[in-house]
C-alpha positions in Angstrom: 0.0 0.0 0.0 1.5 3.2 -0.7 2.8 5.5 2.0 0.4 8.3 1.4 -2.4 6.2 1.2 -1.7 4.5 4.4 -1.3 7.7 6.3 -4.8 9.0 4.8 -6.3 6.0 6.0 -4.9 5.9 9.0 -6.1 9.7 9.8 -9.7 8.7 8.8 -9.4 6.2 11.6 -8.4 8.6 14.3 -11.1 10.5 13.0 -13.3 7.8 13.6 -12.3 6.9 16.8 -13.3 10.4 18.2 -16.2 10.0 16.9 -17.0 6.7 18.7 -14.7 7.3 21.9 -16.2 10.9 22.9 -20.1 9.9 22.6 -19.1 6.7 24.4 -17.4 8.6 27.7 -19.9 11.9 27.6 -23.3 9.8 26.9 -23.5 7.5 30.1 -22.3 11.0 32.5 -25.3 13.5 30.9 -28.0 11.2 30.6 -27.3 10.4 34.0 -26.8 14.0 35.1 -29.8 15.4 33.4 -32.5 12.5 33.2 -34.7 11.3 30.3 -37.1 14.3 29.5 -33.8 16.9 29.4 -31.7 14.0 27.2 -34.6 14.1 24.5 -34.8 18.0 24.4 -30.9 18.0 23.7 -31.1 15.2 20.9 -34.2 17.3 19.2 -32.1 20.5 19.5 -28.7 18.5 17.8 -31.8 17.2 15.5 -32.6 20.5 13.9 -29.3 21.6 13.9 -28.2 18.9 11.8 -30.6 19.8 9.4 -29.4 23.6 9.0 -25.8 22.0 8.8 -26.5 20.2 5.5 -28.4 23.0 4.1 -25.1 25.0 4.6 -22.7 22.5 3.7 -25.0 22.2 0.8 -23.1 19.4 -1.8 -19.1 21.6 -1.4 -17.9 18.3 0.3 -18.6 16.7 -2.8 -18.9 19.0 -5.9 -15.9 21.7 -4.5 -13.7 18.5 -2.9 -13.7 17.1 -6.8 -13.1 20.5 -8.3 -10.1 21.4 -5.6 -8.4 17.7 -6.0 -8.6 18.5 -10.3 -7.3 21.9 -10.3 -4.1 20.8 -7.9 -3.3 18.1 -9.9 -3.5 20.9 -13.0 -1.5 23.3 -11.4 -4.2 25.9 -11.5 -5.4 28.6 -9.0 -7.8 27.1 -6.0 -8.6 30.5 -4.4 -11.3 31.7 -7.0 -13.2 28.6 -6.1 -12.7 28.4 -2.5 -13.5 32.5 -1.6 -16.9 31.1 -4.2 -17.4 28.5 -2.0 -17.3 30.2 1.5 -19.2 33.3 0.2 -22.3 31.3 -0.7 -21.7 29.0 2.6 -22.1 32.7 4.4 -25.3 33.0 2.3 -26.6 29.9 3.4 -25.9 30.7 6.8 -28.0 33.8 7.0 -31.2 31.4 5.2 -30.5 28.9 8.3 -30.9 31.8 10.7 -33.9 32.9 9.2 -35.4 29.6 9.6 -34.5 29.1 12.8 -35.8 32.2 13.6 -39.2 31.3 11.7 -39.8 27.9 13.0 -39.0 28.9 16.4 -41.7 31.5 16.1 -44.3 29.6 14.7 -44.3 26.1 15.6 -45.6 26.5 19.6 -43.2 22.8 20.6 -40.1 24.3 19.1 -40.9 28.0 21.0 -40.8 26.8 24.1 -37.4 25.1 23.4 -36.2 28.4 21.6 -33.3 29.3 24.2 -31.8 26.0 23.8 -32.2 26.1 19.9 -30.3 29.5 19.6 -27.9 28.0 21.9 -27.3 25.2 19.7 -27.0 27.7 16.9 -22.8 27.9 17.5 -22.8 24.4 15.5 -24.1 25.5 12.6 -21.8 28.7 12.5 -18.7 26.4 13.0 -19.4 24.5 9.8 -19.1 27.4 7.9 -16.1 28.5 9.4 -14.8 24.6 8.9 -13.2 24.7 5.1 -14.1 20.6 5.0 -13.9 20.8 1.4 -10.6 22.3 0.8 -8.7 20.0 2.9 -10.2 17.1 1.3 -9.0 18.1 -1.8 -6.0 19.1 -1.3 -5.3 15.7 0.5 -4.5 17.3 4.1 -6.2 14.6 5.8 -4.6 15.0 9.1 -6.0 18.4 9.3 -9.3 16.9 9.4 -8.4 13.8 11.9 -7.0 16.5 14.6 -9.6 19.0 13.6 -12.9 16.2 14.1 -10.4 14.9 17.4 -10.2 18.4 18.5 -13.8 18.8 18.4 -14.7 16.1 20.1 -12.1 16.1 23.0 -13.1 20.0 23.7 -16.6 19.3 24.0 -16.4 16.5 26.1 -13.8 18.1 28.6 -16.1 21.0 29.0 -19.4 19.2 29.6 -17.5 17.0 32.6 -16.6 20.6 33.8 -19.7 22.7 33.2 -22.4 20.3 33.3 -23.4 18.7 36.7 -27.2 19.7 37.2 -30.5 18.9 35.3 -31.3 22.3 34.2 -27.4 22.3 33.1 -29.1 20.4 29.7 -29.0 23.8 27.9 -25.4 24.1 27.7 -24.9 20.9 26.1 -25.4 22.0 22.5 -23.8 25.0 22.9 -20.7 23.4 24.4 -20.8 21.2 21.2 -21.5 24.4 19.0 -18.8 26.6 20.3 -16.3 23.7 20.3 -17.2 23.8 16.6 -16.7 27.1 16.2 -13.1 27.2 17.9 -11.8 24.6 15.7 -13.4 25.7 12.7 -11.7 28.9 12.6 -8.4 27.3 13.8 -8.6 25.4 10.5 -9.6 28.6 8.3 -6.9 30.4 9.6 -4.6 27.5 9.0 -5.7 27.1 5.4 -5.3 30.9 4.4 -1.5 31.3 6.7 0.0 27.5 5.8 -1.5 26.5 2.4 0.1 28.1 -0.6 -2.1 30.4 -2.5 -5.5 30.3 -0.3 -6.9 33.5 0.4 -9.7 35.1 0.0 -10.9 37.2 -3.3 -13.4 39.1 -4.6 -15.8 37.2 -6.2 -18.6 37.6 -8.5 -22.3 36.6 -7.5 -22.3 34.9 -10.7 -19.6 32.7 -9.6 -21.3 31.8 -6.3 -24.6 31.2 -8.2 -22.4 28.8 -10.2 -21.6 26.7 -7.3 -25.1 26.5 -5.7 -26.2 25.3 -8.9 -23.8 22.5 -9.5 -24.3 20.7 -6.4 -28.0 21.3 -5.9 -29.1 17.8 -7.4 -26.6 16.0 -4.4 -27.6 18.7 -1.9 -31.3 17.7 -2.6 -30.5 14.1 -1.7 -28.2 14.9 1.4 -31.6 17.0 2.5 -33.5 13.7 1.8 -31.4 11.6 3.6 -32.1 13.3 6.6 -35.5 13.6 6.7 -35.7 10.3 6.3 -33.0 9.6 9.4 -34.1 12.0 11.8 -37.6 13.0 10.8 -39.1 10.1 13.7 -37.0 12.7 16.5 -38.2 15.8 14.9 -41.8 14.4 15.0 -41.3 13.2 18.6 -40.3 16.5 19.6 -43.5 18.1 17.9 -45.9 15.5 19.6 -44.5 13.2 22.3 -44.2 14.6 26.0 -41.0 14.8 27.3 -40.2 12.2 28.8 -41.5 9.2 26.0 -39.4 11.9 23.8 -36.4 11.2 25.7 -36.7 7.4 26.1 -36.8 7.1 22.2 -34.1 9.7 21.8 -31.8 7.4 23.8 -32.9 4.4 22.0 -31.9 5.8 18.3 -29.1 7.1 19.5 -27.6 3.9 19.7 -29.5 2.5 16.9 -27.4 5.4 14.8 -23.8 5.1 16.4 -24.5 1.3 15.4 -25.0 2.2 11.6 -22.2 4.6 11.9 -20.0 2.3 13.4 -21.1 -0.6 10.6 -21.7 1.8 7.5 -19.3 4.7 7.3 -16.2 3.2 7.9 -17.3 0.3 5.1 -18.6 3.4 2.4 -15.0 4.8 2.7 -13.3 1.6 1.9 -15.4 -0.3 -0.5 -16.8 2.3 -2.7 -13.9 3.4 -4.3 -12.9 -0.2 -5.1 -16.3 -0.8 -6.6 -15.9 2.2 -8.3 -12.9 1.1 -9.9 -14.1 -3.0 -10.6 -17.4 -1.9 -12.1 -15.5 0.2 -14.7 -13.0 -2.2 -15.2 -15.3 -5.6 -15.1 -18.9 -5.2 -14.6 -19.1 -8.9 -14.2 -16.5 -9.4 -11.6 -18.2 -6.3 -9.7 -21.4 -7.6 -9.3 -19.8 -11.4 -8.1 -17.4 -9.4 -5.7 -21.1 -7.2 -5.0 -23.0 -10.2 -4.1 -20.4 -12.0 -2.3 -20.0 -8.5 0.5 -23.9 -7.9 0.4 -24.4 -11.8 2.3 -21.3 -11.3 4.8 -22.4 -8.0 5.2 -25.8 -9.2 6.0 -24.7 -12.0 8.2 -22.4 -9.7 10.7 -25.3 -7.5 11.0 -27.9 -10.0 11.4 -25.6 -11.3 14.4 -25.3 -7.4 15.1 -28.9 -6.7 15.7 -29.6 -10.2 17.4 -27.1 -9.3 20.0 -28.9 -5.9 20.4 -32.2 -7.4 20.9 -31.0 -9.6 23.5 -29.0 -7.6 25.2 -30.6 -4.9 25.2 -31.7 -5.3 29.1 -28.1 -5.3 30.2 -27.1 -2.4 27.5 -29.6 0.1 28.6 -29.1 0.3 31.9 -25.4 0.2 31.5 -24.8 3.3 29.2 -28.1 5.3 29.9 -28.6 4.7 34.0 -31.9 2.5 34.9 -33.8 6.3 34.5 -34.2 4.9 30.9 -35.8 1.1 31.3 -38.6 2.4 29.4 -35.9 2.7 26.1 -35.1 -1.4 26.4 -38.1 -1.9 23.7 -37.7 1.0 21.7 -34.2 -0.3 21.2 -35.6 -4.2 20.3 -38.1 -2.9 18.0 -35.4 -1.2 16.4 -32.6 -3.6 16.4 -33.6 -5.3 13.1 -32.7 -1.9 11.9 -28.7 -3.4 11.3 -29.5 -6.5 9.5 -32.2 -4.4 7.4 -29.5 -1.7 6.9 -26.8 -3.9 5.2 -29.6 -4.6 2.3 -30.1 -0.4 1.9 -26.3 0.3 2.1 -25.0 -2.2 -0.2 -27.8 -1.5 -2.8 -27.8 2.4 -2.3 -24.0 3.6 -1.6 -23.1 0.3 -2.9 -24.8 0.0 -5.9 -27.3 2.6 -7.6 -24.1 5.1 -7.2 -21.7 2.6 -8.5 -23.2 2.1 -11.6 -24.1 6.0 -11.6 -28.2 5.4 -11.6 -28.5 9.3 -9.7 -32.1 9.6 -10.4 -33.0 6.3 -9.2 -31.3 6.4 -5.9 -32.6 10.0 -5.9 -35.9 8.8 -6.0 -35.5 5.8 -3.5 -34.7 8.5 -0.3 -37.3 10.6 -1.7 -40.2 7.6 -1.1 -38.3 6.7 1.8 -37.9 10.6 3.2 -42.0 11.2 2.5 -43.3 7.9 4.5 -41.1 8.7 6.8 -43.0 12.2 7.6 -46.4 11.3 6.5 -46.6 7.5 7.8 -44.6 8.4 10.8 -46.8 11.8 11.5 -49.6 8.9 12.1 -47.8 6.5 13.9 -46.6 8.9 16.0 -50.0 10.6 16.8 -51.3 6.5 17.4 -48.8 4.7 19.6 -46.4 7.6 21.2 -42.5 7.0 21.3 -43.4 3.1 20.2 -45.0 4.7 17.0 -41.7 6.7 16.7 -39.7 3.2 17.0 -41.7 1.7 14.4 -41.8 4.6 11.8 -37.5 4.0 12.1 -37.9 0.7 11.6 -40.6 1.0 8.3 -38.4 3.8 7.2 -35.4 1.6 6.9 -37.7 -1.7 5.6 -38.7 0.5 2.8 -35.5 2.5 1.6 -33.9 -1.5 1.7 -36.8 -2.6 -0.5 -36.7 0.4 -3.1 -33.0 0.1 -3.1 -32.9 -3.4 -4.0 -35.5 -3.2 -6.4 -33.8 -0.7 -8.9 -30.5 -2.3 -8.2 -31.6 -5.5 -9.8 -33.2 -3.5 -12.4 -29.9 -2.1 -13.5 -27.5 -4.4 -12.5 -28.5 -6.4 -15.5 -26.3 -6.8 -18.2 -28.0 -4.7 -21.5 
């Protein structure tokens, strides 16, 4: 393997073990310090906020990364396209305040949690600050590893500090947002003094309408993708009392660190080889593609029966035994792994290896609307267990769709 692949790698893992390693020390200590009913108003706050993040990050991690990486390899000027870049990110910033500002005005749940939304706010600032996209493609990975380590290890020091009373809940997003913050703009300024060339220029507004427009197709399906993964919380927060809201909070929280911990680390290293098999051999591809769907399926079958079953000794362990009432939230939703491995490896896997945009497009889109409309219901009908389910649907159905068109496509013509 060469050298400078192997250290990339290996920075993506110490990325990944701060995000595992910090949520695994901080989770047990808050939900014990601030109880069920505070937990579930600081997942719906993190909730929202993630939403305004990928309406800010918009599709630059993608569309600007690819665009960066070309014009280094051509020798060509990257500051046009980066000052681009953050000038519409500070657009999209002043469209996540304003909806913020609306939605916490009109929607009567949401108002009463309005202090701790603004103070969550901080998170959404530090992504813009954060220049994601220009490190990626310029290959600084281990700017990214101690930037995401950073992040992680700052918040987590100061919520063992600062955080030691039930009402103390507040603080938790905004120690998480300013964290952000900090580190973001340690990274911009390390961009624009260290990295040759990088500053910022006068741009034209027809040059920042240029970027919005070429990543608006991906943004649309990163906006997708999260209705359809956090769209049960949201709802919760809009109908379940506090305390049924913080018992499912606690129970998808785990459900997602285990789809993080079995799907992100396997996108990164599989997709780029698939990339490169299905151009070179279709055939081989889809042999080498059936042959990592079953194992895949298999360690996550194993994955959610261990879940289930230990679910009683799990919950107690990591939440406190304020949270018995999560144990069959989290069994309902356990089948959620095995399920999973069908949707990754014909989604991320497959639709996007052999470039069918549309169809995987339209997948999260059928996915993304049952998951508002049939979960709305389900909600409204059977409380946090109706919140479980609609998780659980949600996934059944983006697996089904997924594998569906696959095998549609994956047909030789």
């Amino acid at each position: 393997m060469p050298t400078k692949l192997f250290r990339n790698i290996s920075y993506l893992g110490l990325s990944q073990i701060a995000n595992y390693l910090f949520p695994l020390i901080t989770i047990p200590y808050i939900t014990r310090v601030v109880g069920p009913e505070n937990f579930g108003y600081i997942e719906l706050a993190a909730a929202v906020m993630l939403y305004l993040v990928v309406l800010v990050d918009y599709s630059f991690n993608t569309t600007a990364t690819g665009r960066i990486a070309v014009l280094k390899e051509e020798g060509k000027p990257i500051a046009p396209l980066f000052s681009a870049v953050m000038a519409a990110k500070a657009l999209l910033l002043l469209l996540a305040a304003a909806l913020l500002l609306l939605i916490t005005s009109a929607v009567d749940s949401l108002r009463a949690q309005q202090a701790l939304l603004w103070l969550a706010f901080p998170l959404v600032v530090g992504w813009i600050l954060y220049p994601n996209f220009l490190l990626y493609g310029v290959q600084k990975l281990g700017v990214v590893a101690l930037a995401n380590f950073l992040i992680k290890g700052l918040a987590a020091g100061f919520i063992f500090w600062l955080i030691n009373q039930p009402d103390h809940y507040r603080w938790v997003p905004f120690i998480n947002g300013i964290s952000q913050v900090g580190v973001g703009g340690a990274a911009l300024l390390y961009v624009l003094y260290y990295l040759p060339g990088i500053r910022f220029i006068r741009v034209s507004w027809a040059a920042v309408g240029a970027v919005l427009r070429e990543g608006r197709q991906i943004f649309v399906s990163n906006l997708l993708a999260r209705v359809y993964s956090l769209s049960a919380l949201v709802m919760g927060g809009l109908v379940l009392p506090p305390l049924q809201l913080g018992i499912f909070a606690a129970a998808s929280k785990l459900i997602t660190v285990g789809q993080s911990f079995l799907f992100q680390p396997l996108h990164g290293a599989l997709f780029p080889f698939f990339s490169a098999l299905h151009q070179r051999d279709a055939q081989q591809y889809r042999r080498r593609h059936r042959r990592g769907l079953w194992l895949l399926a298999g360690a996550t079958l194993a994955a959610s029966l261990g879940l289930y079953f230990f679910a009683p000794w799990l919950v107690p362990l990591i939440f406190g035994e304020g949270f018995q009432a999560t144990i069959p939230l989290l069994q309902t939703m356990a089948p959620m792994l095995f399920v999973g491995s069908f949707a990754h490896m014909h989604l991320q896997q497959g639709l996007l290896i052999v470039k069918k945009y549309r169809s995987y497009l339209w997948v999260i889109f059928w996915a993304s609307l049952w998951s508002v409309l049939g979960g709305w219901w389900l909600i409204h009908q059977f409380g946090a267990a109706g919140a479980a389910q609609t998780r659980l649907i949600t996934e059944s159905l983006l697996a089904l769709l997924a594998t569906g068109f696959f095998y549609k496509y994956r047909r030789p013509a």
